[in-house]
N, CA and C atoms as an extended XYZ file, in Angstrom:
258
Properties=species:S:1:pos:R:3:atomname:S:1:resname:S:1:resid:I:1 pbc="F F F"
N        75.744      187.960      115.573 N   UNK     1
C        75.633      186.708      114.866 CA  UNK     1
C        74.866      185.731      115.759 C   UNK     1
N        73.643      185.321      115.211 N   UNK     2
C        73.051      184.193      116.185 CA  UNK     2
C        73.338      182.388      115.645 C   UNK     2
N        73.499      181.970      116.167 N   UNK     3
C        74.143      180.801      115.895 CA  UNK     3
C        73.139      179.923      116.919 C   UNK     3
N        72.976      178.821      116.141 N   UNK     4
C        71.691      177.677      116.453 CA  UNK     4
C        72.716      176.214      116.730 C   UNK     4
N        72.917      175.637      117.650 N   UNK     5
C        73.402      173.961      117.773 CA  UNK     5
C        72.376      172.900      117.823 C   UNK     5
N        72.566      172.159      117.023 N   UNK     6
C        71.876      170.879      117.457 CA  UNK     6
C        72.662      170.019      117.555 C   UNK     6
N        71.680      169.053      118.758 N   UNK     7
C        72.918      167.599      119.589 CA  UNK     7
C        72.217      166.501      119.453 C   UNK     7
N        72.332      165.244      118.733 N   UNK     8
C        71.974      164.003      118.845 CA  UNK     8
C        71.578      163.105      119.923 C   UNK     8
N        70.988      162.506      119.733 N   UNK     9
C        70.179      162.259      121.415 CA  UNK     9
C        70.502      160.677      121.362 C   UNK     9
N        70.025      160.422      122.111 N   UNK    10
C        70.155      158.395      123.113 CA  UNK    10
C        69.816      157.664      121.374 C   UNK    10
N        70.410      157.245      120.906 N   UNK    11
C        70.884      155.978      119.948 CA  UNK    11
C        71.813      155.827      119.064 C   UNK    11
N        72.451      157.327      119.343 N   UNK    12
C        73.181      157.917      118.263 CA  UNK    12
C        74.967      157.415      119.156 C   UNK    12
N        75.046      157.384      120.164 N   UNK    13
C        75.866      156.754      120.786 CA  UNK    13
C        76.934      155.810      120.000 C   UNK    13
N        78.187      155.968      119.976 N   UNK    14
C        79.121      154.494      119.092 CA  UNK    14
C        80.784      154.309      119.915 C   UNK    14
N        81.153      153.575      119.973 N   UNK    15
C        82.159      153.724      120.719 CA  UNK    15
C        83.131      154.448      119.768 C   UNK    15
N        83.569      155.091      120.296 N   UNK    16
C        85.260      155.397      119.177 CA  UNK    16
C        84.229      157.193      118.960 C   UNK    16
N        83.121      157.858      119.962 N   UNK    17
C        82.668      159.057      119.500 CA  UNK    17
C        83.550      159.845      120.818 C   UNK    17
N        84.219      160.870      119.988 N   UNK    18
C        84.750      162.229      120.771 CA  UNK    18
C        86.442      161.721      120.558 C   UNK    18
N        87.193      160.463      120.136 N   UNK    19
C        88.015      160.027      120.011 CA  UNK    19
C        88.827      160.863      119.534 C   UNK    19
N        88.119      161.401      118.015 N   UNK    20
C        89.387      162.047      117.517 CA  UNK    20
C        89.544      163.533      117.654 C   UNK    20
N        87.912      163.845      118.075 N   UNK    21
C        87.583      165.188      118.262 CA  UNK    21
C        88.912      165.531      119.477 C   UNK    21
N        89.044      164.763      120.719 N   UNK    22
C        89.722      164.919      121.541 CA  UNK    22
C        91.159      164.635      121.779 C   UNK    22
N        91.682      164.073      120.041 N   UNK    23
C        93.332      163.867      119.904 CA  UNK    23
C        93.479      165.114      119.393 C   UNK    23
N        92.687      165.955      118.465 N   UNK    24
C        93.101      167.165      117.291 CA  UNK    24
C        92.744      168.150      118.189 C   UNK    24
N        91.585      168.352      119.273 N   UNK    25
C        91.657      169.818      119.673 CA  UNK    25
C        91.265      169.962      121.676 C   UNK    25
N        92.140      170.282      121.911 N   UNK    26
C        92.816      170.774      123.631 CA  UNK    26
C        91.141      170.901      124.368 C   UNK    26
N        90.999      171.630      123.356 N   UNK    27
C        89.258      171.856      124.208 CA  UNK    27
C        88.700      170.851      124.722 C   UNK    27
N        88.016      170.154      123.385 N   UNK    28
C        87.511      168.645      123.520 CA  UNK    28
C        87.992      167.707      124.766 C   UNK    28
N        89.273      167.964      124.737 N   UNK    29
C        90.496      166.677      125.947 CA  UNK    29
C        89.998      167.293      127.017 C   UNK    29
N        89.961      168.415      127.410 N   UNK    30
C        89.548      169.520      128.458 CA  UNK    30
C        87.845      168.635      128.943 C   UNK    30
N        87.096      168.959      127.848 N   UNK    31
C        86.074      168.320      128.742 CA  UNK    31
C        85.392      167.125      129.198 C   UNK    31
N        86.521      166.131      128.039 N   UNK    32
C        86.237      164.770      128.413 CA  UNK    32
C        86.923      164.447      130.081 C   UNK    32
N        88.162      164.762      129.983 N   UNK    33
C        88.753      164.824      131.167 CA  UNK    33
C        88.169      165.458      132.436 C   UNK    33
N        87.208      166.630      132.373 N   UNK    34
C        86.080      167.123      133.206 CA  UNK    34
C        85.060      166.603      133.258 C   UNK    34
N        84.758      165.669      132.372 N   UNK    35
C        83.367      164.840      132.479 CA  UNK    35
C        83.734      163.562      133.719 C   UNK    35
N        85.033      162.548      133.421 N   UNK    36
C        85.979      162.184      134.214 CA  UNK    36
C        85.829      162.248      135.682 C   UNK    36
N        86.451      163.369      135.923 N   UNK    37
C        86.312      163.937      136.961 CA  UNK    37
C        85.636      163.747      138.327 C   UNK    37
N        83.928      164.607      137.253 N   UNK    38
C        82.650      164.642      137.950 CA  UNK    38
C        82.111      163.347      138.175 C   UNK    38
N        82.265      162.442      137.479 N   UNK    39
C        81.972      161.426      137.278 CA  UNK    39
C        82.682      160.365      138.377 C   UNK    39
N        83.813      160.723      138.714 N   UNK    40
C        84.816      159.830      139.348 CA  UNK    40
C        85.364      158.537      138.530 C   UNK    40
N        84.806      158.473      137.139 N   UNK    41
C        85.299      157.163      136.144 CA  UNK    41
C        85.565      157.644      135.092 C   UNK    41
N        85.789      156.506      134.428 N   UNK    42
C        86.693      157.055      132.824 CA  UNK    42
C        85.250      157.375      131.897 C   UNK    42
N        84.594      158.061      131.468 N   UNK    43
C        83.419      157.964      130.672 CA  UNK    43
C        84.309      158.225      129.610 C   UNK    43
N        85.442      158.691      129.415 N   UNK    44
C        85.556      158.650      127.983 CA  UNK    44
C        86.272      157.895      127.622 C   UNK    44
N        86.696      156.746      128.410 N   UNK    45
C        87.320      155.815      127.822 CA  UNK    45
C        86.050      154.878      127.185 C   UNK    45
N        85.168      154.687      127.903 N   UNK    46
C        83.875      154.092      127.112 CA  UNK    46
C        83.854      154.963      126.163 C   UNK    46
N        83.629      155.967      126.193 N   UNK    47
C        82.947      157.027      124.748 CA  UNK    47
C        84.401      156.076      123.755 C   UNK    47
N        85.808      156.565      123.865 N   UNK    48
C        86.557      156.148      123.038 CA  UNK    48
C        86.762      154.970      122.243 C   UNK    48
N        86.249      154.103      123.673 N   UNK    49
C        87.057      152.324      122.707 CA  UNK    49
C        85.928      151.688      123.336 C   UNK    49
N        84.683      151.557      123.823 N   UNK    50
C        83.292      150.920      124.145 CA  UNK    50
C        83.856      150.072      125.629 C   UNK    50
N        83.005      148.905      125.527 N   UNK    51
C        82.621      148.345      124.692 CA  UNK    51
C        81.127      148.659      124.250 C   UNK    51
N        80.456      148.118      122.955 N   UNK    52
C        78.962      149.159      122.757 CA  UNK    52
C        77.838      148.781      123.643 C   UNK    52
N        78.161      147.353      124.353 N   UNK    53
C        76.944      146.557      124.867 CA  UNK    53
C        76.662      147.664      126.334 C   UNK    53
N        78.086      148.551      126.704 N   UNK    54
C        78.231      149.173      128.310 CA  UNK    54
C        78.017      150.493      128.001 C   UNK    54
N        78.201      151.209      126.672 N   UNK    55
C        77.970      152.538      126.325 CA  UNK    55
C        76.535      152.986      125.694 C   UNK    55
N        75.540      151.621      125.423 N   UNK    56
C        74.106      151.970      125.131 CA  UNK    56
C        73.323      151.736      126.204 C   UNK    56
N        74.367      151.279      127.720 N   UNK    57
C        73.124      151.773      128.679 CA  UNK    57
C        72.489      153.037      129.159 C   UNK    57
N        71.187      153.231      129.296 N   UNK    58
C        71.173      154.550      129.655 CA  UNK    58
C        71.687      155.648      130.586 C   UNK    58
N        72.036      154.897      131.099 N   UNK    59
C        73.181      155.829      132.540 CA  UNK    59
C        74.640      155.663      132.173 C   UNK    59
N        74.799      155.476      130.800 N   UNK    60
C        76.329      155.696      130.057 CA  UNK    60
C        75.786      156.385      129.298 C   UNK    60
N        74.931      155.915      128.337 N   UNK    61
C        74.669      156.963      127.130 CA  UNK    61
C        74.308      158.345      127.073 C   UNK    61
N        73.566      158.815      128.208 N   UNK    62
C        73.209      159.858      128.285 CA  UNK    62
C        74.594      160.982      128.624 C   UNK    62
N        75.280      160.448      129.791 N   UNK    63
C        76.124      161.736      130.038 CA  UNK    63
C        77.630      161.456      129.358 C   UNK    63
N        77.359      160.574      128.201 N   UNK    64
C        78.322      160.011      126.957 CA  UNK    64
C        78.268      161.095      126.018 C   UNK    64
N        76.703      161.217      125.476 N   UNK    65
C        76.156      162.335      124.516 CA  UNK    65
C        76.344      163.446      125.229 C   UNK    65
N        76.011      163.307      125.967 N   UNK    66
C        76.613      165.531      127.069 CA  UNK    66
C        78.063      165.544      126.709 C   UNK    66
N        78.678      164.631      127.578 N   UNK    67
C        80.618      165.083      127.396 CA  UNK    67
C        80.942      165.152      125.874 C   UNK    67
N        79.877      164.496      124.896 N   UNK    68
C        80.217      164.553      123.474 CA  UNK    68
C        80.289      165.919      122.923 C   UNK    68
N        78.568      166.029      122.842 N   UNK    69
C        78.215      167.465      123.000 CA  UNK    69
C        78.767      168.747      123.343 C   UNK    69
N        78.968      168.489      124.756 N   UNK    70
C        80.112      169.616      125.489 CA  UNK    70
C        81.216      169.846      124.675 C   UNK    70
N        81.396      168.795      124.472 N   UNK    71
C        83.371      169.005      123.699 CA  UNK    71
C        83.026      169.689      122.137 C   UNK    71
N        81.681      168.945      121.244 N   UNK    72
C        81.874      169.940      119.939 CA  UNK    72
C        82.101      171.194      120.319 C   UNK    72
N        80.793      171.409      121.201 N   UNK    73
C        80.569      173.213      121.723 CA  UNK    73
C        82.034      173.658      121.915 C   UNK    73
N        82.402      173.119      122.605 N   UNK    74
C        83.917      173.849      123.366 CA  UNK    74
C        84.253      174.054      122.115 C   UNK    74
N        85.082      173.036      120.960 N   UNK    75
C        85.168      173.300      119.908 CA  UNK    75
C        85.052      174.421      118.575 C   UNK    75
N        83.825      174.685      119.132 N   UNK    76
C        83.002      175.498      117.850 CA  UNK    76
C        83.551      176.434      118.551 C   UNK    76
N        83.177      176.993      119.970 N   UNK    77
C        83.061      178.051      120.693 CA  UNK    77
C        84.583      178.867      120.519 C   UNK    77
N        85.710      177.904      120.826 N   UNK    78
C        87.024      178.290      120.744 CA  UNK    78
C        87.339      178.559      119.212 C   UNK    78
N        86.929      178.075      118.495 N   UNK    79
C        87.055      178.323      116.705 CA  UNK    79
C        86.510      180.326      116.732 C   UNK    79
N        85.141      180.437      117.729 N   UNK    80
C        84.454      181.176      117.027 CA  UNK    80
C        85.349      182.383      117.507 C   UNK    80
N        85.687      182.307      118.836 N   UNK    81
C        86.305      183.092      119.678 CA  UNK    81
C        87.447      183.195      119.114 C   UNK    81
N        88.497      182.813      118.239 N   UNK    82
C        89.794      182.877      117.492 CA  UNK    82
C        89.257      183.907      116.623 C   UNK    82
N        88.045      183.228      115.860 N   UNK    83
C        88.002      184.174      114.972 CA  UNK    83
C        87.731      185.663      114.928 C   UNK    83
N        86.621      185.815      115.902 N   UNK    84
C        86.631      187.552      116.010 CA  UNK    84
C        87.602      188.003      116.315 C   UNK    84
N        88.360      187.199      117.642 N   UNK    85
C        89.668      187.986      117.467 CA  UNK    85
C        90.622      188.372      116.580 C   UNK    85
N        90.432      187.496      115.196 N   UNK    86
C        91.504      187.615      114.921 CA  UNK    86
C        91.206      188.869      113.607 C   UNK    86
């Protein structure tokens, strides 16, 4: 099965993105919390609750849209991986 992703790029940014993705599925929390991390700051507390004027700078927005990104993937990836197994 070949499977194609596409990821939204620098404007697409809003506060309150990966919020809920990362209350409903473990994955998502997984890589916001690893974005975190690397980061040494909360990036997903910006991604979660803004404010928008600090999350459309470009050195927020960009690795805002990655930890976003990252987390659908994780998402999809763990969906896809349930499923063959199952």
């Amino acid at each position: 099965m070949d499977i194609v992703l596409v990821f939204p790029g620098q404007g697409s940014q809003k506060p309150g993105m990966g919020k809920d993705l990362a209350a409903a599925f473990p994955a998502a929390d997984d890589v916001f919390r690893q974005a975190d991390e690397a980061l040494g700051e909360r990036l997903s507390s910006l991604c979660f609750d803004g404010p928008a004027e600090t999350l459309t700078l470009t050195h927020n927005a960009q690795p805002a849209l990655l930890a976003h990104g990252a987390a659908v993937w994780a998402v999809v990836r763990h969906a896809l991986v349930a499923r063959v197994e199952a």
